[in-house]
Each structure stands twice: as C-alpha cells, then as structure tokens.
C-alpha positions as CSV (number, residue, x, y, z in Angstrom):
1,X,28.5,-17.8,-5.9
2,X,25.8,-15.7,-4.1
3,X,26.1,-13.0,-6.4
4,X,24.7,-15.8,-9.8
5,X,22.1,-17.1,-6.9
6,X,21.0,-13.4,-6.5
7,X,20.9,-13.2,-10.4
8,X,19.2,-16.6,-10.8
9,X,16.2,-16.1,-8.5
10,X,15.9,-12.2,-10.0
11,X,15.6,-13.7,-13.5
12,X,13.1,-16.7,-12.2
13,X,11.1,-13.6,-10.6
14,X,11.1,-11.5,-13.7
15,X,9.6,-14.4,-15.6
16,X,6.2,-14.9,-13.1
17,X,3.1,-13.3,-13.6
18,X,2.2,-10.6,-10.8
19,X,0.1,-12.9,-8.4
20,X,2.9,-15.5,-7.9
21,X,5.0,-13.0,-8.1
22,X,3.6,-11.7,-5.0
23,X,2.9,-14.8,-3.7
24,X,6.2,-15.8,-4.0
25,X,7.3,-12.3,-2.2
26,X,4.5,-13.1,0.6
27,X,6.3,-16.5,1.1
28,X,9.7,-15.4,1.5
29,X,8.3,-12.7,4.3
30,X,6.5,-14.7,6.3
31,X,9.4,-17.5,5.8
32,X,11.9,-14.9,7.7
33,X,9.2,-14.1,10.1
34,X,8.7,-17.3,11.1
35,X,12.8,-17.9,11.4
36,X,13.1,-15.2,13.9
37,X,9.8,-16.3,15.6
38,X,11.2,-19.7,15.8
39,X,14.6,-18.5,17.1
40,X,12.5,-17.1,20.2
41,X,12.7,-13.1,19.0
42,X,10.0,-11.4,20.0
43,X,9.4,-8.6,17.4
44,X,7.0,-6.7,19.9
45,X,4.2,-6.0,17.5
46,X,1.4,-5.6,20.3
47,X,3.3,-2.7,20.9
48,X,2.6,-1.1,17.5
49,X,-1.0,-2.5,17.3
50,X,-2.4,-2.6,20.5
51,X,-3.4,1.8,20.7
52,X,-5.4,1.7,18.0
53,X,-8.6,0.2,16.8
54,X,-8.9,-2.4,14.3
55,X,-10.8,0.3,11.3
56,X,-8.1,2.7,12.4
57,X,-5.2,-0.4,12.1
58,X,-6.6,-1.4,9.0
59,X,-6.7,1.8,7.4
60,X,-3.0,2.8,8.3
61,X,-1.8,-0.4,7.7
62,X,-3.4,-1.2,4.6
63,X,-3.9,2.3,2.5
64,X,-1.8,4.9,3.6
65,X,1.3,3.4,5.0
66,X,1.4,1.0,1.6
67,X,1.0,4.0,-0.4
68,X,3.0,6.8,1.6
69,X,5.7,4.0,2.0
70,X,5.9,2.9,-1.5
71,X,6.0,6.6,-2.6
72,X,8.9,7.5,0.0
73,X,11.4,4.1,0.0
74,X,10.8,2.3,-3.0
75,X,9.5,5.0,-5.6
76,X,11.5,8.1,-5.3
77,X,15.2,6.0,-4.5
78,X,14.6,4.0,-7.2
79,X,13.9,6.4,-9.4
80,X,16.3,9.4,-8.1
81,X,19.5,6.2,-7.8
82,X,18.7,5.0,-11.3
83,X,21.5,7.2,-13.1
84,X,23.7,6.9,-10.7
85,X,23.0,3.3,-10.2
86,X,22.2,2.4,-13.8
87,X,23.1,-1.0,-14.5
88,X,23.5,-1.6,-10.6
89,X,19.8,-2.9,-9.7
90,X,20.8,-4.7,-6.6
91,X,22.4,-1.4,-4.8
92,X,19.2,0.5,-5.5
93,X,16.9,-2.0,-3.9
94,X,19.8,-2.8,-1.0
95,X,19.4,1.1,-0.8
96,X,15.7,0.8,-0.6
97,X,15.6,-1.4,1.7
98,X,18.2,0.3,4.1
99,X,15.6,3.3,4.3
100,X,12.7,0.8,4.8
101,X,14.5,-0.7,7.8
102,X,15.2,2.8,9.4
103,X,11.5,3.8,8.7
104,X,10.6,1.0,11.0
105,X,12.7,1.4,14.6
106,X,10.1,-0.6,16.9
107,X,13.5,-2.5,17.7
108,X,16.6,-4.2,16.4
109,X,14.8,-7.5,15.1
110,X,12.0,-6.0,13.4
111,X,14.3,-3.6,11.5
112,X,16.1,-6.9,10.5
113,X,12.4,-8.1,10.0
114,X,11.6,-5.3,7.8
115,X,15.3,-4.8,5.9
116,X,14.0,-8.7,4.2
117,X,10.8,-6.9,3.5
118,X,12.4,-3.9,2.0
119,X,14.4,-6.1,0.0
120,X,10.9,-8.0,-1.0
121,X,9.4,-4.8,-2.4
122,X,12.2,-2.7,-3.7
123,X,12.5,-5.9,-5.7
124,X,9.2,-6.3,-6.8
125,X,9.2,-2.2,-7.9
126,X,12.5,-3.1,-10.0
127,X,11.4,-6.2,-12.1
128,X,8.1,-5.1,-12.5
129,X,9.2,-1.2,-13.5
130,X,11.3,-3.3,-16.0
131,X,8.2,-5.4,-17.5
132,X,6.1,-2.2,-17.6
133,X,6.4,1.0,-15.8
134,X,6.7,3.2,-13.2
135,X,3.1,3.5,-12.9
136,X,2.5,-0.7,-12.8
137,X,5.3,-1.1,-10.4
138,X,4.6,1.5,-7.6
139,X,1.0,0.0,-8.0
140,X,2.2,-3.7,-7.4
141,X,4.4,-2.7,-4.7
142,X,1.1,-0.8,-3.1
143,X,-0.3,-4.2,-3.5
144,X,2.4,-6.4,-2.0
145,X,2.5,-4.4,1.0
146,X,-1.0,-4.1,1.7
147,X,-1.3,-8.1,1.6
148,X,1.7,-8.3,3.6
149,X,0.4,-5.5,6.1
150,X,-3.4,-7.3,6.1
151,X,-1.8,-10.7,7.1
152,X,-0.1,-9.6,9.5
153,X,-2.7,-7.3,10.9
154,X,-5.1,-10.5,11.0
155,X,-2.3,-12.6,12.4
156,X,-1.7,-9.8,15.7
157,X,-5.9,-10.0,15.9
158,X,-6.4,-14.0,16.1
C-alpha cells in the first residue's frame, strides 16, 4: 500500500508546474519540522547559526551550500546511480538522501530533519530531470534549497 501512495504523490508531483512544485516541497519540510518541534526536539540550530554573521549566513546558506550541495548529493548520485538504478527512481533519491543526512551531523534529529529534506530535493532533481534536463533540475533543486535555507535562516533571526 505505501509503495502505490509513494507512486501516487510522485505522479501528482510530476504533473505541477515548478513554483507549486516547490511550494509543495517547502510545505512538506517545514510540516516535519514543525512535528519534531512539536514533539519537544530541539534540533539545536543556534548552534550552527549563532558564529557567524547574518551576510556571512546568508551567503553560505543561500549560494554556496545550495549549489555545492546540490552538485555533491543530488547531482552526481543521481546521475552516477542512474544505470545501475535505472528503472529504480525511489533508491536513487533514498540514496540521495542518505548522503544528505550524513552531510548534516549537528545531531541525531536534525539528520532525521534533513533525511525528509534529502528526500524533498533528490525528488525534485528526479521529476524535474524527467520533464527537462539535467541542467533545469540541478537548477530547481538550487532553488528549492535556497528557499528552504532562506526561511529557515529568517525563522533562527526573528
């Protein structure tokens, strides 16, 4: 039963234009961030943010990590995994997002944290690398992240 749900909201996906598409992404994040908030996990971002200033913060957080990131864990295993993965989208992106949760070790919860979001963007490179190429999708998942990454930076600022 989970495996047609999986199907069902990848096919819904594939059918949106990019901006709901992200949106839709965007909700789903900040819908699991807000579980584990709720649940009383503190994900300890003042740790990450609080050494830097807020040019610096916006800078990593916004244009390199987005880029670097999207390059390292969505780009290159999606790419490299697609022959030996070929008509098995769902363990590239779970593969994806593995290495996207190890990339981010602040602490147990935010690796969970991030695993969703890894899930989030390796999905968003797949269907859009399917609509139009490898070019459009690393750039949409650029953008995705850097919304995500911007929010969040304004959120750990108010």
């Amino acid at each position: 039963m989970s495996k047609s749900v999986t199907i069902k909201i990848y096919i819904f996906l594939r059918k949106q234009p990019l901006y709901l598409f992200i949106a839709f992404i965007l909700i789903f994040n900040l819908a699991i961030s807000i579980i584990i908030s709720f649940i009383g996990i503190d994900l300890n971002t003042e740790e990450i943010f609080s050494s830097k200033s807020f040019i610096t913060l916006l800078f990593l957080a916004c244009i390199i990590a987005p880029l670097f990131e999207t390059l390292l864990i969505q780009y290159f295993p999606m790419e490299l995994f697609k022959n030996r993965f070929k008509k098995r989208t769902l363990v590239r992106i779970l593969l994806s997002s593995l290495l996207f949760s190890i990339g981010h070790t602040y602490n147990f919860y935010y690796m969970l944290v991030m695993f969703f979001m890894g899930i989030s963007l390796a999905t968003t490179y797949a269907i859009q690398r399917k609509k139009h190429s490898r070019t459009y999708a690393f750039y949409a998942v650029c953008l995705t992240h850097c919304l995500w990454n911007f929010f969040v930076l304004l959120e750990f600022m108010l």
